[in-house]
Backbone as XML, in Angstrom:
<?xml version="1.0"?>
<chain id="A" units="angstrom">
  <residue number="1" name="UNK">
    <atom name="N" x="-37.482" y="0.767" z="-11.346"/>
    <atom name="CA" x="-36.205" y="0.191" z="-11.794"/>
    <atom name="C" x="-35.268" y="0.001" z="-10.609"/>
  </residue>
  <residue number="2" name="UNK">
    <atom name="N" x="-34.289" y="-0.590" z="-10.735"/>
    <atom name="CA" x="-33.180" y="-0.645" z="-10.149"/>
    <atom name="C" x="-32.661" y="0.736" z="-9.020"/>
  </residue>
  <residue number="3" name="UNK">
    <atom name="N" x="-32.633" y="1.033" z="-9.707"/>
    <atom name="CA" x="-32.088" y="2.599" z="-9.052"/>
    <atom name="C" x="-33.193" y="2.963" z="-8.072"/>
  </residue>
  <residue number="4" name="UNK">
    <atom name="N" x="-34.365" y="3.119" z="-8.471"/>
    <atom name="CA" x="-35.059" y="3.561" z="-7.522"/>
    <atom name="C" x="-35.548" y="2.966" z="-6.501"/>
  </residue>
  <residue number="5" name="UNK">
    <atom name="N" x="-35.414" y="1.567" z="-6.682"/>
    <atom name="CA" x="-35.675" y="0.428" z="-5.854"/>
    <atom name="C" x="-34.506" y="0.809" z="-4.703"/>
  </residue>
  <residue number="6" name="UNK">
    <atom name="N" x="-33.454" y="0.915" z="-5.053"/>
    <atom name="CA" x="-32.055" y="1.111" z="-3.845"/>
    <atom name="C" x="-32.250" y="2.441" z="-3.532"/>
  </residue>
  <residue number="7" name="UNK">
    <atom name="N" x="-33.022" y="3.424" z="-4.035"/>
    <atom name="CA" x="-33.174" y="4.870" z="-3.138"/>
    <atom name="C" x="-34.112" y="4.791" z="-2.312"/>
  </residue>
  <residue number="8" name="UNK">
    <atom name="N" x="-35.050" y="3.961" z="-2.397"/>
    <atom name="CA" x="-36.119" y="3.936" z="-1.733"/>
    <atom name="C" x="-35.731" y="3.100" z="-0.455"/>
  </residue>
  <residue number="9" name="UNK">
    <atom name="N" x="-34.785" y="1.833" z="-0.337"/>
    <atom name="CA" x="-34.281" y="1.399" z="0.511"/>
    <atom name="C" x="-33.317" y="2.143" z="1.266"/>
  </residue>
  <residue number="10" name="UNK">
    <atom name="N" x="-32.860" y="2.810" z="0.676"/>
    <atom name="CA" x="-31.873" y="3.904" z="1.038"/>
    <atom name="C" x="-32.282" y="4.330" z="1.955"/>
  </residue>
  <residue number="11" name="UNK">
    <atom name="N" x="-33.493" y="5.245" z="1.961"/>
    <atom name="CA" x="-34.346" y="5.906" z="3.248"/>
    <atom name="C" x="-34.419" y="5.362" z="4.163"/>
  </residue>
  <residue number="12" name="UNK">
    <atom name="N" x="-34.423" y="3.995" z="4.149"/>
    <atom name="CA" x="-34.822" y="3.646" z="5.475"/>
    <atom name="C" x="-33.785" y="2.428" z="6.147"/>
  </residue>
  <residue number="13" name="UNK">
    <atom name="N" x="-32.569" y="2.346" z="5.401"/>
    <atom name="CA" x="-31.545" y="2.013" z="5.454"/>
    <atom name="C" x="-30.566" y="2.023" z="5.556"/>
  </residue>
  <residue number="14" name="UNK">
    <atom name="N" x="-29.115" y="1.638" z="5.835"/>
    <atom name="CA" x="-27.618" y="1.826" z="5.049"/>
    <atom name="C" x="-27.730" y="0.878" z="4.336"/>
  </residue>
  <residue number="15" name="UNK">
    <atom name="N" x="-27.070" y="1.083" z="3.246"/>
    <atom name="CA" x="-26.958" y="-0.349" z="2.749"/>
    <atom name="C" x="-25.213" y="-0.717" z="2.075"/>
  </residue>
  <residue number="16" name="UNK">
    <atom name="N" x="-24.906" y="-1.622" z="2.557"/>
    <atom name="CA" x="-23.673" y="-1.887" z="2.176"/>
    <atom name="C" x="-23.527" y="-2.792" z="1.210"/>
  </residue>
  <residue number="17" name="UNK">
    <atom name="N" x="-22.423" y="-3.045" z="0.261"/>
    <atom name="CA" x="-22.693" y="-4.613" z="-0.774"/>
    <atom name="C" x="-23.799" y="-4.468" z="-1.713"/>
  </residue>
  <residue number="18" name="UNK">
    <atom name="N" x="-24.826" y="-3.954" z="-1.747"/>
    <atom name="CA" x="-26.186" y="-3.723" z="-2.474"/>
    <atom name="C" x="-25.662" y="-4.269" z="-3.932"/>
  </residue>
  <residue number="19" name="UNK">
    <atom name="N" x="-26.712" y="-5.428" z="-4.681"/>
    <atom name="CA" x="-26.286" y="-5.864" z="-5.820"/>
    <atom name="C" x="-27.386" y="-6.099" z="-5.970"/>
  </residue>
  <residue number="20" name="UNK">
    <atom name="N" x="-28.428" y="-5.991" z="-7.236"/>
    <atom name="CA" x="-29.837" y="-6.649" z="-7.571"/>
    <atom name="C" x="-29.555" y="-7.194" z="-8.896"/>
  </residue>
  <residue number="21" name="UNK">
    <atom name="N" x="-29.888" y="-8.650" z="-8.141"/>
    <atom name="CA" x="-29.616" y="-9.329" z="-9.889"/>
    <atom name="C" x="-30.899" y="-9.320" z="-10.931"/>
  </residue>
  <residue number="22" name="UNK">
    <atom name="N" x="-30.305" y="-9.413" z="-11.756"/>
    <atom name="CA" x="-31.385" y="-9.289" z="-13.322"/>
    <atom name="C" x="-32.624" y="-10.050" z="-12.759"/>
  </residue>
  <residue number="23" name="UNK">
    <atom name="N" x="-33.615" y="-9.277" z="-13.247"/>
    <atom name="CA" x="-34.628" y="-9.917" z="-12.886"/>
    <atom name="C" x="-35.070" y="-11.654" z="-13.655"/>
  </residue>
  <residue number="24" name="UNK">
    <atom name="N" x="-34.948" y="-11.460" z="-15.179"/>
    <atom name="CA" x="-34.704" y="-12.914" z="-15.224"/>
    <atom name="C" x="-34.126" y="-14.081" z="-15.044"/>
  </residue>
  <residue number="25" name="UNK">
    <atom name="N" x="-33.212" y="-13.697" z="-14.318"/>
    <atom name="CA" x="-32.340" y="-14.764" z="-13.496"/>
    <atom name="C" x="-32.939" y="-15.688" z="-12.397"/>
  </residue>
  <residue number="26" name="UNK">
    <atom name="N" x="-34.085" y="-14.756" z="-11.847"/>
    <atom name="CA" x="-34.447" y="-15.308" z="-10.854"/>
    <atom name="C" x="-35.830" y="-15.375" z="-11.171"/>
  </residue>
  <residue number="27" name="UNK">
    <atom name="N" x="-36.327" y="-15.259" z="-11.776"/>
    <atom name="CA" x="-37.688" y="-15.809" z="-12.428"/>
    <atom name="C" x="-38.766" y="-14.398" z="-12.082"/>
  </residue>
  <residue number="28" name="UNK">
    <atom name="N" x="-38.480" y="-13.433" z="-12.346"/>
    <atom name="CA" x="-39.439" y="-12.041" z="-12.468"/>
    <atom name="C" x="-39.273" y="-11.482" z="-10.745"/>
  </residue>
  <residue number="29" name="UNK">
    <atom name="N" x="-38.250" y="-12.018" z="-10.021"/>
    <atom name="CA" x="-38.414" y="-11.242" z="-8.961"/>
    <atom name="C" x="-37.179" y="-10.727" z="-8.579"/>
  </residue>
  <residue number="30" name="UNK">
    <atom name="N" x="-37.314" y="-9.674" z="-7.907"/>
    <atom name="CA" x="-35.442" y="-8.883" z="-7.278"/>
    <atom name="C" x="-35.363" y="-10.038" z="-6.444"/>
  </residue>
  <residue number="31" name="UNK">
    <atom name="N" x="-33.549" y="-10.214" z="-6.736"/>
    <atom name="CA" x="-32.422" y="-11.185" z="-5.754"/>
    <atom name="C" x="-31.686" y="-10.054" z="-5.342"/>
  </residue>
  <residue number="32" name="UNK">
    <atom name="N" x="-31.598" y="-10.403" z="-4.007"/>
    <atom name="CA" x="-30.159" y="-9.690" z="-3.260"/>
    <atom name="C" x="-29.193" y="-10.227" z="-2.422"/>
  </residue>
  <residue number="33" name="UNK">
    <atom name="N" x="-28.302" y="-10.089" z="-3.278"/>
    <atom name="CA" x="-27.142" y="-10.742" z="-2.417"/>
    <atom name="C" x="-25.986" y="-10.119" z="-1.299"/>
  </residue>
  <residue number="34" name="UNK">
    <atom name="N" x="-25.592" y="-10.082" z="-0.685"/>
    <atom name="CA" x="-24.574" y="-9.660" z="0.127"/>
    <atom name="C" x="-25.381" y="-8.096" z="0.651"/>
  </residue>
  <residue number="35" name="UNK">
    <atom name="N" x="-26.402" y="-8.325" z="1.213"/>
    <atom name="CA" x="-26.960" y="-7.153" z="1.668"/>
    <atom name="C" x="-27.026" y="-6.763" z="3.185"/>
  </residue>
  <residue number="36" name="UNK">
    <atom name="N" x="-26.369" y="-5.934" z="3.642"/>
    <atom name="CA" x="-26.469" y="-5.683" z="4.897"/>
    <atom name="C" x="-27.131" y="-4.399" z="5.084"/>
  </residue>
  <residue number="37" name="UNK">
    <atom name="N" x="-28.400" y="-4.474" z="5.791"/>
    <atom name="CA" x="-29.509" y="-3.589" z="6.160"/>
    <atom name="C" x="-29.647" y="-2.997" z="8.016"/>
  </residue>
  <residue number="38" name="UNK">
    <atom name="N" x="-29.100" y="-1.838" z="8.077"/>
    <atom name="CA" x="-28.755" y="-1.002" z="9.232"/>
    <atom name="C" x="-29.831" y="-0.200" z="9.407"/>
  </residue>
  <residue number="39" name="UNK">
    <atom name="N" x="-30.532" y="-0.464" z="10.405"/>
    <atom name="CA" x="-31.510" y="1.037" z="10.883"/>
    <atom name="C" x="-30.379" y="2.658" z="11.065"/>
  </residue>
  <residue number="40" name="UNK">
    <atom name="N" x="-31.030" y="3.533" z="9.905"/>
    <atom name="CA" x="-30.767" y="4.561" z="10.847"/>
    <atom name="C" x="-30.534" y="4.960" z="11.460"/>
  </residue>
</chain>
């Protein structure tokens, strides 16, 4: 789910902005918008 999808990024990330849109919105796959991804 959701949640665990962003903990798991979490680990190996910062993540700022983090938003995952509905999956049927985008046709069965995670969208992310405004994502800024920082090494550790």
């Amino acid at each position: 789910n959701d949640a665990s999808l962003k903990e798991l990024l979490s680990e190996l990330f910062i993540l700022e902005n983090f938003e995952v849109v509905p999956k049927d919105i985008v046709g069965g796959k995670f969208h992310f918008q405004s994502v800024i991804l920082r090494n550790k």
